[in-house]
N, C-alpha and C positions, 0 to 999 in steps of 0.2 A: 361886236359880239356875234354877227352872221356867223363868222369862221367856226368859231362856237358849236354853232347850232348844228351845222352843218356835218362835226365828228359824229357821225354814226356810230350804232352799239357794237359793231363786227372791232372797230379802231380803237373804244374804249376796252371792249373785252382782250383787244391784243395786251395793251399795255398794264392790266389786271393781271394774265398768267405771265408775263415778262417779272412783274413785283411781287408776283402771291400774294397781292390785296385786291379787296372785294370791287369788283368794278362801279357800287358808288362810293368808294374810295377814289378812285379814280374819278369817277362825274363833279366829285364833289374840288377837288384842285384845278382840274381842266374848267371848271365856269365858274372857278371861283368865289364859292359860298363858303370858304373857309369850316372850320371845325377837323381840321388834321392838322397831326402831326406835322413838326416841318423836317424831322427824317422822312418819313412819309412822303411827304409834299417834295421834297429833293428825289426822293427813289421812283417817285413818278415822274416826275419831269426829266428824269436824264434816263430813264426805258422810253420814254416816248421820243425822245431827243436821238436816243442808238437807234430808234426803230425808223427814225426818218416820218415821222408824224408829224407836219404842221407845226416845222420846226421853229419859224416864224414865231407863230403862237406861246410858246415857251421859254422863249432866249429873256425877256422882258424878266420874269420870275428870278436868274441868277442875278446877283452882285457884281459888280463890274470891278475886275481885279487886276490892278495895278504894279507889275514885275519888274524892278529893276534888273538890269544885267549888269555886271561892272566884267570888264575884260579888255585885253589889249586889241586895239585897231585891226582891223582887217585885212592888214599889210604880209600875214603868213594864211596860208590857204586854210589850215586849221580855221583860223578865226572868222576865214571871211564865209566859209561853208555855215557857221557856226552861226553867223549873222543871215544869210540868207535864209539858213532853216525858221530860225526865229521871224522873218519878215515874213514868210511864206505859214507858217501859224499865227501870227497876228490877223492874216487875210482869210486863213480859212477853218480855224477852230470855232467853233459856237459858244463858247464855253464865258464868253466875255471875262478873256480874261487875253490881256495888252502885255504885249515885253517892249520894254523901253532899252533900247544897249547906248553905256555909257561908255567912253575907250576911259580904259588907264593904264599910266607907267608904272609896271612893276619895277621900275627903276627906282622911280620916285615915291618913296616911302609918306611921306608927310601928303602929298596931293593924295596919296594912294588911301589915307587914312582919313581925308578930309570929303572924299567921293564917299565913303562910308557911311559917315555921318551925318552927311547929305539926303543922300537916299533913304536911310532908314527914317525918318523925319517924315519923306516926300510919297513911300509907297508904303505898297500891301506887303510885300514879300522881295525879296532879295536874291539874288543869281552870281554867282561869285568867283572869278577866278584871281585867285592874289598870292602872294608869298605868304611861308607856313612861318610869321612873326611873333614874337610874343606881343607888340603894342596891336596887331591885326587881329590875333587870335582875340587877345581881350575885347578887344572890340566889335567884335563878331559875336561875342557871347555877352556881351550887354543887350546888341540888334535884337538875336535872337532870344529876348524875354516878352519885346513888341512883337515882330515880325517873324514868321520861318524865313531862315536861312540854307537855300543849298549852297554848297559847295560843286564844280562843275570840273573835270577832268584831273584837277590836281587839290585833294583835300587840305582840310587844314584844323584835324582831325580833335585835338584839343580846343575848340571853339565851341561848343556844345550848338554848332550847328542842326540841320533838324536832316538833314541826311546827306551825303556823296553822292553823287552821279558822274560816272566813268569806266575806265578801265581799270583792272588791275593794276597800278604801276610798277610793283615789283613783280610781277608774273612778267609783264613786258619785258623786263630787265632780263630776266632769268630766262624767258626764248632767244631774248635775242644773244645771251651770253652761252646758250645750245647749239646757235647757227655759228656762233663768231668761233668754238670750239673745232666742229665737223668740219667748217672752212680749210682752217690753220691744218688737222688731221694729227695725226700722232708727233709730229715733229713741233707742234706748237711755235709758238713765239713770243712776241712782246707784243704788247696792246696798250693805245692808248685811250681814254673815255674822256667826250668833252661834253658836259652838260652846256643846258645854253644861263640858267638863272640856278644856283646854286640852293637859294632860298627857297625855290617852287620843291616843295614837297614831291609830285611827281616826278620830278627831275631825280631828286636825292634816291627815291626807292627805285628805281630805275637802275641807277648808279648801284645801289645795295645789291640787287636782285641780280645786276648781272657778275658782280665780285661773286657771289655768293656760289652760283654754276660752276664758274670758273673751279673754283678754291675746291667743288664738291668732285666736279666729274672730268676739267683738264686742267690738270696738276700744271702741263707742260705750256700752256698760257698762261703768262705774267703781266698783268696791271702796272707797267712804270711809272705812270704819274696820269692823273687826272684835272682836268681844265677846263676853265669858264669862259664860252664868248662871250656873253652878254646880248644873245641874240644878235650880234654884230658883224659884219661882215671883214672889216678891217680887220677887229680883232681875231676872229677866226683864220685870217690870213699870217696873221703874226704870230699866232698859236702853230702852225702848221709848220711853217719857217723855222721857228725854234727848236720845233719838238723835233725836227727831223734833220735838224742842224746837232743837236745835242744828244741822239737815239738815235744810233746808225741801225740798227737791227729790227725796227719796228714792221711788225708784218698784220697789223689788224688797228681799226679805227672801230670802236661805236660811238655815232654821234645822236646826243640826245638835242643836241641846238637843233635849228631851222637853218644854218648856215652849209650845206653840202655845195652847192655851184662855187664860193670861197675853195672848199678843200679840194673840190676838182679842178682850179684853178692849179693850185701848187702841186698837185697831181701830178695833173699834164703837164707843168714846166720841167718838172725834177725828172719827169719817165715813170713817175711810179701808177700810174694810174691803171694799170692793168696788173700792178705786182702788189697793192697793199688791196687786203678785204677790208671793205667799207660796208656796217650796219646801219643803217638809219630810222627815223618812225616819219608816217606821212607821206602817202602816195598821190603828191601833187604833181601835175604835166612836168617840172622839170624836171623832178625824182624820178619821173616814168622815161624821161630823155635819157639819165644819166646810168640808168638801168638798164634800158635799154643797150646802151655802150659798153655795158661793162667795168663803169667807176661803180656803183653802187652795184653791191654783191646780195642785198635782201633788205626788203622796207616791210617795218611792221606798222599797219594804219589800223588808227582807233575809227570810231565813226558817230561824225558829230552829228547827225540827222538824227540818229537813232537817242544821241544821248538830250538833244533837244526837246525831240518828244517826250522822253520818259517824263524831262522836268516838268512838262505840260501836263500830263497822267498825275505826277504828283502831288502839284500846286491844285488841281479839278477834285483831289481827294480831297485833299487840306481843307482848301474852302466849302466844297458842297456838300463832301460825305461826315468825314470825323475827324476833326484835328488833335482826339487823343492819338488814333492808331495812324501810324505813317506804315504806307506800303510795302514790304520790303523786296527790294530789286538784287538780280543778280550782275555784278559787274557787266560792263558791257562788256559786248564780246570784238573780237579785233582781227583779221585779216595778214596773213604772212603772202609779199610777193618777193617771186625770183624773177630771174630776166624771162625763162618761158613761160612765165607766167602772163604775160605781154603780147607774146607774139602769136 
């Protein structure tokens, strides 16, 4: 209790006009004689926590809060950004409050639904990326009568989750179907669209948003057929083969996979790699290689630091402030690069 003792009136009056309560309001939470509020008691402890007070002294007071994350492996830079930010708030948030990442296959449906049910059992709250399923959805909206549920880059918007954290996905769609326009120029062409998981909600409104540009403002861009790698690199390879085996006239790609080094493989074999524009999302070192050269014509990157945080900001509301009112966020915001955009 020294440390206690030792907060002078100048420290307790700080964090009095920080809360517009009476500083022994304040004296009365800081040594712990109880008889407040515990809004109170929480809007003091996190003004003296912002103010860099004897932070020490404080962190004991919150609930220690338990986050699952369920998302795929850290095998595509997305993910693995997404895993560090999270490691790197585990280390340095006060807020005692733990992210635990669990990898899963959005391939596999049934592990995918049994990681679900796992976690909601095991933790406080839930972190989410999965396909927009009807047996997911429902089961996401059982979680979320225990637990808040976010949703993380790609919704899953009939789940009566407790809110979305990311980008627009159809806005994404709809720039990059503005750049895949201006590209091509008055004389347009053929286009093809290869999502990477059909099922991912982000993927689909993606897809949507960029038809949507198309159809609105270049009549003379055509959508011939759209296709699914599976995140796969083979299949991506056999996608590209066919499509350009079967679509002599194809003069534009947007790629919503993670597979682009696959399409500049068959790029470079067939000669087309400086004659077809290619769109892609995610400005990871090899997208910046390939950019660089001139296979990839513009990369639209979301940003997963910022979207990791939010989720922290919103989980520190939930639990400390008011689990009636959820925050409301404006999608994250997202980054368009060209090639001199690099150099």
């Amino acid at each position: 209790m020294k440390q206690n003792r030792n907060l002078n009136k100048i420290t307790l009056q700080q964090v009095a006009n920080a809360t517009g309560l009476s500083i022994t309001t304040v004296d009365r939470v800081i040594n712990r004689r109880g008889g407040v509020s515990k809004k109170s008691e929480i809007k003091i402890l996190q003004a003296a926590q912002a103010l860099k007070l004897d932070r020490f002294l404080f962190i004991h007071h919150l609930q220690h809060i338990r986050v699952a994350v369920l998302m795929q492996p850290p095998s595509n830079h997305y993910c693995e950004v997404l895993k560090n930010t999270f490691d790197e708030l585990n280390h340095s948030n006060q807020s005692r409050i733990t992210f635990f990442l669990h990898s899963i296959n959005v391939q596999n449906i049934p592990e995918t639904i049994q990681k679900i049910k796992n976690v909601s059992i095991k933790y406080d709250a839930l972190v989410i990326i999965a396909p927009h399923i009807d047996k997911i959805s429902q089961l996401i909206q059982s979680s979320a009568q225990k637990i808040p549920v976010i949703t993380l880059a790609t919704d899953i918007p009939d789940s009566a989750r407790m809110t979305y954290v990311g980008p627009n996905n159809y806005q994404l769609g709809r720039v990059a179907g503005e750049l895949m326009g201006r590209f091509l120029g008055s004389t347009g062409g053929e286009v093809i669209v290869i999502l990477g998981v059909a099922k991912m909600h982000g993927h689909t409104e993606r897809e949507r948003g960029f038809k949507s540009i198309l159809q609105e403002s270049f009549p003379h861009c055509h959508i011939i057929n759209s296709f699914e790698s599976y995140e796969n690199s083979y299949e991506m390879k056999k996608i590209m083969i066919n499509a350009l085996r079967e679509y002599k006239n194809i003069k534009g790609i947007y790629n919503i996979s993670d597979e682009n080094p696959a399409i500049s493989e068959v790029l470079n074999t067939t000669k087309l790699d400086k004659k077809m524009t290619l769109i892609t999302h995610e400005l990871t070192p090899i997208h910046k290689e390939l950019l660089k050269k001139g296979v990839i014509d513009a990369i639209i990157d979301q940003n997963p630091e910022l979207e990791a945080k939010q989720i922290l900001n919103t989980i520190i509301h939930y639990f400390h402030n008011d689990k009636n009112v959820i925050p409301e966020y404006d999608y994250t915001p997202f980054n368009i690069y060209l090639r001199e955009s690099l150099l």
